[in-house]
C-alpha beads as a LAMMPS data file, in Angstrom:
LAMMPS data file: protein, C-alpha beads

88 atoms
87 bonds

1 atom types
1 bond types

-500.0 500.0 xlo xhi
-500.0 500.0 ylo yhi
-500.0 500.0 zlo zhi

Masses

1 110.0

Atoms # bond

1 1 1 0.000 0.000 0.000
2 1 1 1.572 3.215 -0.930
3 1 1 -0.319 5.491 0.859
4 1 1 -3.824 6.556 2.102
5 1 1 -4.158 8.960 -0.117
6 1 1 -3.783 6.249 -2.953
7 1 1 -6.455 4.645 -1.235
8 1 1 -8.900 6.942 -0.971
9 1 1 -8.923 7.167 -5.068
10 1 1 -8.719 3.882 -5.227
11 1 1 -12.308 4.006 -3.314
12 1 1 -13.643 6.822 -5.220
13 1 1 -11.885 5.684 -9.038
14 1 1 -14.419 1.607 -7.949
15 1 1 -17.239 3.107 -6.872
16 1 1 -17.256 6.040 -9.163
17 1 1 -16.589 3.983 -12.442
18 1 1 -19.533 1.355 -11.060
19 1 1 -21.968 4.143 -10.630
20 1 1 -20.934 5.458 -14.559
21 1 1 -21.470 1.770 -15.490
22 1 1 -25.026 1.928 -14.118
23 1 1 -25.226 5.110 -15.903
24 1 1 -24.622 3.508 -18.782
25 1 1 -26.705 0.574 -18.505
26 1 1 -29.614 2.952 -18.092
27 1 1 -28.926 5.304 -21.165
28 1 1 -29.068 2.057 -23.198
29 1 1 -32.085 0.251 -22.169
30 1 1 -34.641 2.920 -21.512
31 1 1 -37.587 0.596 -21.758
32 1 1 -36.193 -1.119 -18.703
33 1 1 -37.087 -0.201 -15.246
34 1 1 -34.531 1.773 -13.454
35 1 1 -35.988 0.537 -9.410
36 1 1 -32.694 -2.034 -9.777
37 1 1 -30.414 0.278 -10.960
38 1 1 -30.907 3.011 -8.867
39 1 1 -30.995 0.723 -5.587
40 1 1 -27.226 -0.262 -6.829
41 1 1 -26.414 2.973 -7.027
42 1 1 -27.082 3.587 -3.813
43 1 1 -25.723 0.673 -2.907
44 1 1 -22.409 1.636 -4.158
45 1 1 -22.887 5.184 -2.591
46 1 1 -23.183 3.635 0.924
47 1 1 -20.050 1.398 0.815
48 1 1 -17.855 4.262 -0.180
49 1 1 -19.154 6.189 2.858
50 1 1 -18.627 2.973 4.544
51 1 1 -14.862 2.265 3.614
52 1 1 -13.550 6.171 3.658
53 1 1 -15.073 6.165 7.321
54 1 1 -12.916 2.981 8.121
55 1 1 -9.457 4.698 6.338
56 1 1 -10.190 7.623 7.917
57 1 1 -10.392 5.439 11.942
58 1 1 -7.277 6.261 13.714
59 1 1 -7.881 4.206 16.120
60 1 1 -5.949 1.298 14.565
61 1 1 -2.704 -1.055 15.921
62 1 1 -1.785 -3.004 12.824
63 1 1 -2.575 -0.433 10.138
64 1 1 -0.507 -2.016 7.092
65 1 1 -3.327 -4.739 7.972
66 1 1 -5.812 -2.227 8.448
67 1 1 -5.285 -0.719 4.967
68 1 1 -4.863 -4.384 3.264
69 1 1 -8.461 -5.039 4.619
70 1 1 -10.105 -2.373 3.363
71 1 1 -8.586 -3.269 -0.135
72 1 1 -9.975 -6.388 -0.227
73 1 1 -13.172 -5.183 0.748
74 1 1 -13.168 -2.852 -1.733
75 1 1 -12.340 -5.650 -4.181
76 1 1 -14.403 -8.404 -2.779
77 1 1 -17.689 -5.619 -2.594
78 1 1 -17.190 -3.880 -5.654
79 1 1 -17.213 -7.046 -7.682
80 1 1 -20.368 -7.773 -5.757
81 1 1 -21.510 -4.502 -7.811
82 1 1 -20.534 -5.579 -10.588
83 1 1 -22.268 -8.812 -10.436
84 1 1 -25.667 -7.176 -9.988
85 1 1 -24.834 -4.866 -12.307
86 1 1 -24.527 -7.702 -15.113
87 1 1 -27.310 -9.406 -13.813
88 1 1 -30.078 -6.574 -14.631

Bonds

1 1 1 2
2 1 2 3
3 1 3 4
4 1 4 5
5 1 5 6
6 1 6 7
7 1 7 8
8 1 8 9
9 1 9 10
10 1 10 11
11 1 11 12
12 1 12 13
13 1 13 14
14 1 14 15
15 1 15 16
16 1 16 17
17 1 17 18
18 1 18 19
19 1 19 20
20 1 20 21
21 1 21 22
22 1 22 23
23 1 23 24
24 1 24 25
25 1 25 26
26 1 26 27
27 1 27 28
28 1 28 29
29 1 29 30
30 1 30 31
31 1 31 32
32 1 32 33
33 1 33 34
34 1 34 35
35 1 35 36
36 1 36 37
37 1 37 38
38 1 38 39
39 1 39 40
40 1 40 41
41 1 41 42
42 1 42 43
43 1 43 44
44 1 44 45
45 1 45 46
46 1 46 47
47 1 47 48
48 1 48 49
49 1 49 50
50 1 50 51
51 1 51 52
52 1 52 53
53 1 53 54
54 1 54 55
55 1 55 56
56 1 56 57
57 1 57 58
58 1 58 59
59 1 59 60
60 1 60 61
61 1 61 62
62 1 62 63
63 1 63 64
64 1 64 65
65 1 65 66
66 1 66 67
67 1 67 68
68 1 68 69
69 1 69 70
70 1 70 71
71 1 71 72
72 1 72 73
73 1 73 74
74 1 74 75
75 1 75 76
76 1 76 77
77 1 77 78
78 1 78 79
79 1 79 80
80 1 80 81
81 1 81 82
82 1 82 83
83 1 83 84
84 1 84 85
85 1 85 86
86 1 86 87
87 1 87 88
């Protein structure tokens, strides 16, 4: 990990590109209803609140560990996102 700050895009580059994606997906099937879509977005909206509040807790001992963790969530939730995002 080179550094929080690195992070913190990291975070907002995921989440940002999979709320574009649903963008996307809406723009080219306007027939479809957009319920789904929107609740992903919001989905996606909530986890990055989730994961900055964790990289911004100070109150860690172990925090190469710390930051590893909330990679792999980051990972392991936005493919999640993705997932439902292919599925609609």
């Amino acid at each position: 990990m080179a550094s929080v700050r690195n992070l913190k895009r990291d975070i907002n580059y995921v989440l940002g590109d999979i709320i574009e994606a649903v963008y996307i997906w809406e723009l080219t099937h306007p027939e479809k209803d957009t319920k789904e879509a929107q609740a992903i977005i919001d989905e996606a909206i909530v986890v990055f609140d989730e994961l900055i509040v964790k990289v911004n807790n100070k109150d860690v001992e172990n925090k190469k560990q710390h930051f590893k963790a909330i990679n792999q969530e980051l990972e392991d939730r936005g493919r999640k996102l993705i997932d439902k995002i292919n599925a609609l």
